[in-house]
N, C-alpha and C positions, 0 to 999 in steps of 0.2 A: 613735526620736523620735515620727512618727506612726504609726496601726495601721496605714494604707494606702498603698500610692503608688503614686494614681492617675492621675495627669498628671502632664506634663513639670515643673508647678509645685511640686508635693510633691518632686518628685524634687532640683529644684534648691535647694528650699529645706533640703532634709535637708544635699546637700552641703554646704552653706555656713553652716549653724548647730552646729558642730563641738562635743562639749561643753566642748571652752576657749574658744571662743567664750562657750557660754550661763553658763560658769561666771563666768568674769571679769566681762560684764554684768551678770549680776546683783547681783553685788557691789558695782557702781557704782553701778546704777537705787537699792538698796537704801541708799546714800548720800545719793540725790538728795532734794529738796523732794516730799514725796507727794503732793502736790497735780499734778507732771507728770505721775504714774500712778494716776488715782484704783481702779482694781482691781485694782491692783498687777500683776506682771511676771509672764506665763502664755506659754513659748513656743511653745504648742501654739495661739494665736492670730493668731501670726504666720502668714498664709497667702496675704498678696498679695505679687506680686512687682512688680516695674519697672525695667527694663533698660534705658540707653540708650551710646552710646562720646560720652564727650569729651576733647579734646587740652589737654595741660597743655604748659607752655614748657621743662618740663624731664624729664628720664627719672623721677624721683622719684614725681611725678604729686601727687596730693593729698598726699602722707605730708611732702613738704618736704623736707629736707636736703641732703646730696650730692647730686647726678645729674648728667649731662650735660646741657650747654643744647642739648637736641633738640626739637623737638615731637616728643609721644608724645602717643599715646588709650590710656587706660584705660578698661574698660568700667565703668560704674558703674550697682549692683544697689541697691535698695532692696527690702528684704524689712520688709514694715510689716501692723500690726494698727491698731486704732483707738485706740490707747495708746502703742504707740512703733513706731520704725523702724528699722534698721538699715543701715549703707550699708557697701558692700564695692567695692574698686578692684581691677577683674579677681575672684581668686578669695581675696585678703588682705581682712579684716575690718578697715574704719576705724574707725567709733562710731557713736554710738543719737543718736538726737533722740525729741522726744516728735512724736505726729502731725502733720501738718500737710499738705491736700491742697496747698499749694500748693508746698510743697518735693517731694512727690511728684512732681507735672508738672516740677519745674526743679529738678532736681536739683544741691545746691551744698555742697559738701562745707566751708567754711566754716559752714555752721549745723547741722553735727553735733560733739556733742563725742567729739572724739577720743581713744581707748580702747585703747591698745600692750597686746597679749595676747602 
């Protein structure tokens, strides 16, 4: 995916941009309003990342459904360009939002739409 991988940041972002990851994405971005992408979909842009753990009330975490009612923390990644973002719970890929620095800082998995690969 990139020519280099020069820090820990290239490195994590290769792991986690899988090509069924970038495949399925695109197909969706490629769906959406072009106006949320105005340069359209370049995953070679994607180069910042953003990590933090929050706890969810159930083992499921962001994804919903079955789980146990435990708190659990899922770590949650956003790998974002200035065109869209990606958020990942742990090392499973949830869905893309378009930029936004203030989802960046508060990370909420509600304001991404959610993308089953």
């Amino acid at each position: 995916m990139r020519s280099a991988k020069t820090t820990l940041v290239d490195e994590t972002i290769d792991a986690l941009l899988t090509p069924t990851v970038l495949e399925r994405t695109a197909e969706v971005l490629a769906e959406l309003e072009p106006a949320n992408l105005p340069n359209g979909f370049d995953p070679s842009a994607l180069t910042s990342v953003r990590s933090v753990n929050q706890w969810f009330g159930s083992t499921a975490g962001p994804f919903g459904g079955v789980g146990g009612a435990a708190m659990t923390v899922f770590r949650l990644t956003v790998i974002y360009s200035p065109e869209v973002m990606f958020l990942f719970a742990n090392d499973r890929f949830y869905g893309v939002a378009g930029y936004s620095q203030e989802l960046v800082e508060e990370i909420n998995p509600e304001q991404f739409l959610r993308i089953p690969v």
